[in-house]
TIVO-2410 file (N, C-alpha, C; in nm, 3 decimals):
# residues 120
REC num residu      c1      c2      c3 atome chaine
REC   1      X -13.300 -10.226 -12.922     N      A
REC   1      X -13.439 -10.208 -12.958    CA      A
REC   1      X -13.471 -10.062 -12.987     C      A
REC   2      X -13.364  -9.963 -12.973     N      A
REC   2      X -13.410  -9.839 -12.971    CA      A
REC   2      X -13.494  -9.764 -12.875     C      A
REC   3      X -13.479  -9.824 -12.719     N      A
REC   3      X -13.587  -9.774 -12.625    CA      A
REC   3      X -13.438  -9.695 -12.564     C      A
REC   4      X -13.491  -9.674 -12.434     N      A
REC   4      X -13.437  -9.594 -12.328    CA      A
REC   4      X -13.330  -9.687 -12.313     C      A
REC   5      X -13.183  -9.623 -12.359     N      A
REC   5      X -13.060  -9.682 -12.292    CA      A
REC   5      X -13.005  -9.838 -12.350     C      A
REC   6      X -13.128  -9.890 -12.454     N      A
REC   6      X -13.069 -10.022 -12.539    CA      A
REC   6      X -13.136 -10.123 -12.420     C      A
REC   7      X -13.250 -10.148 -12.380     N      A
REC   7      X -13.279 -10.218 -12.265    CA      A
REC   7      X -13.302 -10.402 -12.386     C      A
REC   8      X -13.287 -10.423 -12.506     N      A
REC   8      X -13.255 -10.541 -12.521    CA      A
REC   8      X -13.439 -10.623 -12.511     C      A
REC   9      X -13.525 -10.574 -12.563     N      A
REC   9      X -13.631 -10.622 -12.573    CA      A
REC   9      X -13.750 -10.535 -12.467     C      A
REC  10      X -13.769 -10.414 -12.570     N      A
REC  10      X -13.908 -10.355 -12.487    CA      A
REC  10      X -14.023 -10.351 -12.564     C      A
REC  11      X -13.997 -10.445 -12.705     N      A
REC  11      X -14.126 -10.434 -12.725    CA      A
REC  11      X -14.144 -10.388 -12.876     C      A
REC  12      X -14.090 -10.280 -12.842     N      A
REC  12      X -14.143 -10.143 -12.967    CA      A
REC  12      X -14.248 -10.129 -12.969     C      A
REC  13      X -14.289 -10.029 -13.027     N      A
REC  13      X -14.491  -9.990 -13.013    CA      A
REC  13      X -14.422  -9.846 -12.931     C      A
REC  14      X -14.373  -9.822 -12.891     N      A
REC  14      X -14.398  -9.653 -12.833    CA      A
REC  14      X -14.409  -9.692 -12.683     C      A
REC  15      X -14.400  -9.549 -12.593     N      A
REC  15      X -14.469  -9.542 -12.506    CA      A
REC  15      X -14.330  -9.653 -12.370     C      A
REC  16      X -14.425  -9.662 -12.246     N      A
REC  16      X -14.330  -9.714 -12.117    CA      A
REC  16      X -14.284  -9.847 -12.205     C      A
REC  17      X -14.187  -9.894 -12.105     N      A
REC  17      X -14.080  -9.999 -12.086    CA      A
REC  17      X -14.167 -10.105 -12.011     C      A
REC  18      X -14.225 -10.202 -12.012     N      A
REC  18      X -14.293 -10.285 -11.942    CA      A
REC  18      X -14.148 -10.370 -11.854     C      A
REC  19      X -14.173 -10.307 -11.708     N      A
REC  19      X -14.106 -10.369 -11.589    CA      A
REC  19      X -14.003 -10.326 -11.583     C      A
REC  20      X -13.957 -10.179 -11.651     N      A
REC  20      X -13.823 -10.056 -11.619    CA      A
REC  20      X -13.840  -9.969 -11.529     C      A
REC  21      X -13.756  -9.907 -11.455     N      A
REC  21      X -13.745  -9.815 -11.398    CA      A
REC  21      X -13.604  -9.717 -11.440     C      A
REC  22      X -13.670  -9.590 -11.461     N      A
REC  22      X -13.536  -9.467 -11.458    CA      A
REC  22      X -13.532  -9.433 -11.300     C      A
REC  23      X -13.354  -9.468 -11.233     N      A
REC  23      X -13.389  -9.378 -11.134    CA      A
REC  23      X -13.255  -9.277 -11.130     C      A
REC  24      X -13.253  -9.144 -11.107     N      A
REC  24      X -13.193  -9.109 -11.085    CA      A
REC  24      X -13.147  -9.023 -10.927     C      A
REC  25      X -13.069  -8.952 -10.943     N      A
REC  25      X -13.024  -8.888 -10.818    CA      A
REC  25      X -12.888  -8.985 -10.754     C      A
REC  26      X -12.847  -9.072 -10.849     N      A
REC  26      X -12.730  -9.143 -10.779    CA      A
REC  26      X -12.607  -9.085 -10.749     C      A
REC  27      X -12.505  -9.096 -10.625     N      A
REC  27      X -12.390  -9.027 -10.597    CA      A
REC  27      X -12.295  -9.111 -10.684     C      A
REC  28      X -12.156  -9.085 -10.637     N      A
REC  28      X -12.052  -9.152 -10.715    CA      A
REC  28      X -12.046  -9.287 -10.652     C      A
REC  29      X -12.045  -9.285 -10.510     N      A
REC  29      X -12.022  -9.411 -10.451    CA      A
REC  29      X -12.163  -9.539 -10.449     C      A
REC  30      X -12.231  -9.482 -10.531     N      A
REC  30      X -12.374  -9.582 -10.530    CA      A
REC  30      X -12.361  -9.675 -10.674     C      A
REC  31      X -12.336  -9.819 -10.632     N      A
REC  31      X -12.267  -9.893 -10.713    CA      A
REC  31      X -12.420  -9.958 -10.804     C      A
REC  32      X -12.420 -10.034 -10.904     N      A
REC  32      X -12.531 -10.145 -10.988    CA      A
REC  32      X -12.566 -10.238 -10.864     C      A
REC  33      X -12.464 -10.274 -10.778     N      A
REC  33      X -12.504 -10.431 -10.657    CA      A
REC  33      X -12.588 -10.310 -10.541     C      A
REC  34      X -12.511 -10.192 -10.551     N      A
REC  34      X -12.620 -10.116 -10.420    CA      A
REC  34      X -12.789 -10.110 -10.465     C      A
REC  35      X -12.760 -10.097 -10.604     N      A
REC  35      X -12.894 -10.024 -10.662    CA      A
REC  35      X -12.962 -10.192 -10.653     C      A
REC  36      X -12.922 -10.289 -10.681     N      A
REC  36      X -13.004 -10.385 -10.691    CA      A
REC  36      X -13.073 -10.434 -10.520     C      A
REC  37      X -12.964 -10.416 -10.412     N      A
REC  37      X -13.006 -10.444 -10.286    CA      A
REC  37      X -13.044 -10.376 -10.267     C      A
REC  38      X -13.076 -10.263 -10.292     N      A
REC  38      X -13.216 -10.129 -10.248    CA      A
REC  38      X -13.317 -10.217 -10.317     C      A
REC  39      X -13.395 -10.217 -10.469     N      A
REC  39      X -13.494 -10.260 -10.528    CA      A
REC  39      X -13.530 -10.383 -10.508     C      A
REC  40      X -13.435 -10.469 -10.442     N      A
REC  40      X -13.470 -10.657 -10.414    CA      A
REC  40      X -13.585 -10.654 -10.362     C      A
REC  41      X -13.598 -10.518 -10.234     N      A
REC  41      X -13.726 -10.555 -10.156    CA      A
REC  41      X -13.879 -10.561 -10.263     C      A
REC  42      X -13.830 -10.520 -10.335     N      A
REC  42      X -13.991 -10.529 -10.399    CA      A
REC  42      X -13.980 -10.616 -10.543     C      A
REC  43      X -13.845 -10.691 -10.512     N      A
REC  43      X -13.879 -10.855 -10.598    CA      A
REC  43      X -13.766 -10.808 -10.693     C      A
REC  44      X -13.744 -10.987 -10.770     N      A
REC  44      X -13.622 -10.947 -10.795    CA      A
REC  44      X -13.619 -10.852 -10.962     C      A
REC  45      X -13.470 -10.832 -10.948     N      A
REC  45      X -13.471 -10.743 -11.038    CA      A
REC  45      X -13.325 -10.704 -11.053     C      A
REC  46      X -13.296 -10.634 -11.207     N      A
REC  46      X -13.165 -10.611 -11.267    CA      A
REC  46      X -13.130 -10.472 -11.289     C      A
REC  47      X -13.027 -10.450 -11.220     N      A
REC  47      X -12.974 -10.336 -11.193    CA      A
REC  47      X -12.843 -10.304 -11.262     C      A
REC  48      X -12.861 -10.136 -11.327     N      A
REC  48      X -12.751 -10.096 -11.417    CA      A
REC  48      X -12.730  -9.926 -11.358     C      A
REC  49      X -12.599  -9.940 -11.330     N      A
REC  49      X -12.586  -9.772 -11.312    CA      A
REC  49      X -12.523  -9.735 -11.440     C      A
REC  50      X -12.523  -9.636 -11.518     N      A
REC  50      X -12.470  -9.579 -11.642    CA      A
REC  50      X -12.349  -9.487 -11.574     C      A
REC  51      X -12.251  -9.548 -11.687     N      A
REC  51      X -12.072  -9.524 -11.634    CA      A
REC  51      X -12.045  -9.409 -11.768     C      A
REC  52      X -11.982  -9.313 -11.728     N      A
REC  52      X -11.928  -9.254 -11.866    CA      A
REC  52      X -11.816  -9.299 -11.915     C      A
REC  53      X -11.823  -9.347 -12.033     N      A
REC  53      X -11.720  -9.399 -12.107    CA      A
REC  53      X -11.567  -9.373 -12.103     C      A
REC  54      X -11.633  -9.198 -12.104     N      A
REC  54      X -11.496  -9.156 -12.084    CA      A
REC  54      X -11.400  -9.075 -11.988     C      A
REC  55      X -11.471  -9.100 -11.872     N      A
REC  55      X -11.392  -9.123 -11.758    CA      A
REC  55      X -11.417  -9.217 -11.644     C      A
REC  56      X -11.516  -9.286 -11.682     N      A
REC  56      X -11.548  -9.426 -11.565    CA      A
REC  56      X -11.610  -9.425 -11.484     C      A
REC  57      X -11.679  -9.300 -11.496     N      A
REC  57      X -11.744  -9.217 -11.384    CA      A
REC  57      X -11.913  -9.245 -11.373     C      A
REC  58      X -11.952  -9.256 -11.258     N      A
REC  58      X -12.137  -9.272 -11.249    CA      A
REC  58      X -12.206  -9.155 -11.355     C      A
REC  59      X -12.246  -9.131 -11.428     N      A
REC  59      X -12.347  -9.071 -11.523    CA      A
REC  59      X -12.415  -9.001 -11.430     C      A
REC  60      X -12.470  -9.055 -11.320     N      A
REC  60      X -12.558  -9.052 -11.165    CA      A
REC  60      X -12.713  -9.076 -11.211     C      A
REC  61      X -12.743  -9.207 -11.277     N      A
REC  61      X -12.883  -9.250 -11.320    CA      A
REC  61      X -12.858  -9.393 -11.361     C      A
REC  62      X -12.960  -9.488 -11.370     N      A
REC  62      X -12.933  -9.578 -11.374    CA      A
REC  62      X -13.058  -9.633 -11.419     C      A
REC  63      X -13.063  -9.774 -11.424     N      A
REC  63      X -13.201  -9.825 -11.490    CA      A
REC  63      X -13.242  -9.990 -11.376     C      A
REC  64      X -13.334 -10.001 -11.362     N      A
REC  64      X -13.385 -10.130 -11.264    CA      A
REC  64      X -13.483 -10.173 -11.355     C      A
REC  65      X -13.464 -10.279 -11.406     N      A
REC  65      X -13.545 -10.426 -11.473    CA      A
REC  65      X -13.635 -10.523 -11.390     C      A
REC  66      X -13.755 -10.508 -11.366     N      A
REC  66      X -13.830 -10.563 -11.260    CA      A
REC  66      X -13.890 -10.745 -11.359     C      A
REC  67      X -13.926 -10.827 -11.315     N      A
REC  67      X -13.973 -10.926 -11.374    CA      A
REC  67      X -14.147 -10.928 -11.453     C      A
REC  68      X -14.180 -10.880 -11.330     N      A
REC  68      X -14.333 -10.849 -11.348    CA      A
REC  68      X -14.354 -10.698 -11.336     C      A
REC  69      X -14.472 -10.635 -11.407     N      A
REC  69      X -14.534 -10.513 -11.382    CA      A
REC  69      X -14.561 -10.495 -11.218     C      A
REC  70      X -14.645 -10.560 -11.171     N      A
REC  70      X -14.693 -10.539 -11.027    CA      A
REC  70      X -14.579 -10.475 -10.959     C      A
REC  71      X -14.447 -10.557 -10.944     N      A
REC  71      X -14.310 -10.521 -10.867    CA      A
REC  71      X -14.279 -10.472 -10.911     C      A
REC  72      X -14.247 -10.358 -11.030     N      A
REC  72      X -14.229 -10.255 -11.075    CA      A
REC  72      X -14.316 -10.113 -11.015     C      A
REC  73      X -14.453 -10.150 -11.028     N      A
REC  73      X -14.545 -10.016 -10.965    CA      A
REC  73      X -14.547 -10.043 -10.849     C      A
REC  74      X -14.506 -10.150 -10.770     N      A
REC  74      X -14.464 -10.141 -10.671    CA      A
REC  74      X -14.381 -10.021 -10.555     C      A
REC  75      X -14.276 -10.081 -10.680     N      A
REC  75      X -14.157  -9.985 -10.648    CA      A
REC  75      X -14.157  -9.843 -10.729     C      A
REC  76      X -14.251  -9.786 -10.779     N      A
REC  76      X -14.246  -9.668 -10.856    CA      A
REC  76      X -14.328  -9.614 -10.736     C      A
REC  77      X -14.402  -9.655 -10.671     N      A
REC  77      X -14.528  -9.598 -10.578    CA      A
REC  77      X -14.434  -9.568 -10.406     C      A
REC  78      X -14.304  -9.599 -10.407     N      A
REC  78      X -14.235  -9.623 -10.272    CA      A
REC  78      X -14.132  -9.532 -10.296     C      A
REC  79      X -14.054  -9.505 -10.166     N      A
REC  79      X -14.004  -9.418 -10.114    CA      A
REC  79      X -13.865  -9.538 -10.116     C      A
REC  80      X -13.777  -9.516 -10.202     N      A
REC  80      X -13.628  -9.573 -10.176    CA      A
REC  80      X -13.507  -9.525 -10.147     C      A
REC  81      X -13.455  -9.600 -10.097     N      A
REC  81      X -13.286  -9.519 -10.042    CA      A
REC  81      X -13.213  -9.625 -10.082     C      A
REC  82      X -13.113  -9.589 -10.129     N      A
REC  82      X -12.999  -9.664 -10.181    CA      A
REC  82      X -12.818  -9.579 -10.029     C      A
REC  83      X -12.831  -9.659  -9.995     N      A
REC  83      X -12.796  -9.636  -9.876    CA      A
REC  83      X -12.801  -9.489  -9.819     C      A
REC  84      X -12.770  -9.360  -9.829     N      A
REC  84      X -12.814  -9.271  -9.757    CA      A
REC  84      X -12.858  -9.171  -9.849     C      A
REC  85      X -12.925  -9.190 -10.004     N      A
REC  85      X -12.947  -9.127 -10.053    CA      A
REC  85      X -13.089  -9.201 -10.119     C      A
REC  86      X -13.201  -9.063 -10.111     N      A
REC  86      X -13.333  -9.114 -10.171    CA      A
REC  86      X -13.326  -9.087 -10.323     C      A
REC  87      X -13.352  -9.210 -10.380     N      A
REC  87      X -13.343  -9.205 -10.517    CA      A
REC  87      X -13.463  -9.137 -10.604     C      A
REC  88      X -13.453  -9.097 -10.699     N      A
REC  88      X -13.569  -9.063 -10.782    CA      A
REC  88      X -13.612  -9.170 -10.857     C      A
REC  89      X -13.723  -9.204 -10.858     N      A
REC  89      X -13.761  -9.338 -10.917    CA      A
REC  89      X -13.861  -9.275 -11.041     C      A
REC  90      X -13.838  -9.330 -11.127     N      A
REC  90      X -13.980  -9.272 -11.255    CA      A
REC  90      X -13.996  -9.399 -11.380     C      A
REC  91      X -14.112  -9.414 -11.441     N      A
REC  91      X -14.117  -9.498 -11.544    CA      A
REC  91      X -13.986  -9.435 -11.681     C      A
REC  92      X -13.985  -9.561 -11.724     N      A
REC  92      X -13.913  -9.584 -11.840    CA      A
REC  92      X -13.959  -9.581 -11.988     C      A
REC  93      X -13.952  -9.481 -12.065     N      A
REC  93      X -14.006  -9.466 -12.163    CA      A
REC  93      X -13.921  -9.485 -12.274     C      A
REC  94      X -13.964  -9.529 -12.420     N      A
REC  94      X -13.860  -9.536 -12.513    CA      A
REC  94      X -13.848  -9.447 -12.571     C      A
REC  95      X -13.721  -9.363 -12.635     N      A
REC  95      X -13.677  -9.258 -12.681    CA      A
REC  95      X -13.776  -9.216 -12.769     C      A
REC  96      X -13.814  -9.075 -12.748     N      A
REC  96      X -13.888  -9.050 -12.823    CA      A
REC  96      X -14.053  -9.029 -12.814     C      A
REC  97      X -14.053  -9.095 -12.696     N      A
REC  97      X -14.215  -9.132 -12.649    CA      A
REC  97      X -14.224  -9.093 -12.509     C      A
REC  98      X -14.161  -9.022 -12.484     N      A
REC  98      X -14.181  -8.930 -12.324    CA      A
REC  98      X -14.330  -8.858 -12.309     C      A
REC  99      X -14.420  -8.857 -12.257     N      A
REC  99      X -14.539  -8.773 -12.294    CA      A
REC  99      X -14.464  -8.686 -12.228     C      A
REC 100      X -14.420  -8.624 -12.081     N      A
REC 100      X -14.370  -8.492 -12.028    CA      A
REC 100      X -14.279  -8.415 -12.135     C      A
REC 101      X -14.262  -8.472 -12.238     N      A
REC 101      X -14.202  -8.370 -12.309    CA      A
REC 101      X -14.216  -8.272 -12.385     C      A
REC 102      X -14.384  -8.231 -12.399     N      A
REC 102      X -14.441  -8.146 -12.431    CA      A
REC 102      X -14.438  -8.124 -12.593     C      A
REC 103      X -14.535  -8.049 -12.671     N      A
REC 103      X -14.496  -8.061 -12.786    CA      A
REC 103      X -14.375  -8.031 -12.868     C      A
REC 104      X -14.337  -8.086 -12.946     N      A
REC 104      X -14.227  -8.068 -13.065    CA      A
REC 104      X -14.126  -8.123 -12.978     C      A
REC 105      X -14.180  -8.178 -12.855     N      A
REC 105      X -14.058  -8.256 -12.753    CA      A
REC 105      X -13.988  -8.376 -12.819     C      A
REC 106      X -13.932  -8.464 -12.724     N      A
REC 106      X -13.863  -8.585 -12.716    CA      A
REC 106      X -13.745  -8.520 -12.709     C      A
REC 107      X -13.700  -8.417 -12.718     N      A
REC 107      X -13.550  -8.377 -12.687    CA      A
REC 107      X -13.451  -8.457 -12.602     C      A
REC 108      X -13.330  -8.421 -12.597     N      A
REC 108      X -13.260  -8.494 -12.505    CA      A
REC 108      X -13.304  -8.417 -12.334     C      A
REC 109      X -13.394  -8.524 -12.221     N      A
REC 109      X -13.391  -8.534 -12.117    CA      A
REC 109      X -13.540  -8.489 -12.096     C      A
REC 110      X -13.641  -8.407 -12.209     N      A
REC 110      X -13.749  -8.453 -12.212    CA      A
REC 110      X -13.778  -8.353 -12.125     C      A
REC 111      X -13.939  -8.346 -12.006     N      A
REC 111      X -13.947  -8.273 -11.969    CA      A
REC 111      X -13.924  -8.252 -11.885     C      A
REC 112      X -13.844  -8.301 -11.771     N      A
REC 112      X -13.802  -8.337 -11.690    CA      A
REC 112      X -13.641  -8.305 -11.651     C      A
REC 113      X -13.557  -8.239 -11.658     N      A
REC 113      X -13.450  -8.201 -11.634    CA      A
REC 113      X -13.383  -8.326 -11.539     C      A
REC 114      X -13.302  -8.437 -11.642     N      A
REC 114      X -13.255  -8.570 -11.564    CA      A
REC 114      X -13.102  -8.542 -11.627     C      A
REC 115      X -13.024  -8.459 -11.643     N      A
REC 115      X -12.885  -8.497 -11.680    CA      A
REC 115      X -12.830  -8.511 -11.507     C      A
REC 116      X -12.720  -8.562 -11.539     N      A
REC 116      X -12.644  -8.583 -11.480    CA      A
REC 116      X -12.568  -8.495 -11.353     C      A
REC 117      X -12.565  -8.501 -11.202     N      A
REC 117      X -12.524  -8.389 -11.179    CA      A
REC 117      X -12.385  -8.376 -11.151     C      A
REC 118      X -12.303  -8.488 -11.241     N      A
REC 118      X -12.111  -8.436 -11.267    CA      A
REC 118      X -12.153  -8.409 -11.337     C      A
REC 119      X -12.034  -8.306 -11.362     N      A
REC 119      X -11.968  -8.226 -11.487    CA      A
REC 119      X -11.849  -8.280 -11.581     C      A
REC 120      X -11.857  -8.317 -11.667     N      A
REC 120      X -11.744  -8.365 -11.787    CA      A
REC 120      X -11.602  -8.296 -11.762     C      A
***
């Protein structure tokens, strides 16, 4: 669809991901099944950690697919741990349509400093 990460039906029109979450701050050992049994509590939902291609490695960010809006701001409004690490939780915007990215923005990572914290 051209949104954040190829999420496979957001819509188009600009602007959030209706029922996405970006979260980052993930370690190496924080798997897609960890990230989904952290977010279950606030209903169900589909969980993706982003792998680098080219070494197999956690990216350390990931994306959570909620069913409904409600359980999404749910979980954007809460404090999560994915086993001993508190995640950064933030809405999902489609490329390009970040408002934090200030003018002449949409750059890669926007305004918000979200790369990755391995190194290639």
């Amino acid at each position: 669809c051209g949104g954040c990460g190829g999420c496979g039906g957001c819509g188009g029109g600009g602007g959030v991901i209706q029922g996405k979450l970006f979260v980052a701050n993930l370690t190496q050992e924080i798997s897609s099944d960890m990230v989904a049994e952290a977010f279950s509590q606030y209903g169900p939902c589909d969980c993706e950690v982003m792998i680098d291609k080219s070494n197999g490695r956690s990216r350390g960010f990931g994306f959570v697919r909620f069913q409904n809006e409600a359980e999404k701001q749910i979980a954007l409004a809460s404090e999560t741990w994915v086993g001993s690490v508190q995640v950064e939780v933030s809405e999902c915007w489609e490329k390009g349509h970040d408002p934090r990215a200030g003018k002449g923005g949409g750059g890669k990572g926007g305004g918000k400093n979200r790369s990755s914290p391995y190194t290639s």
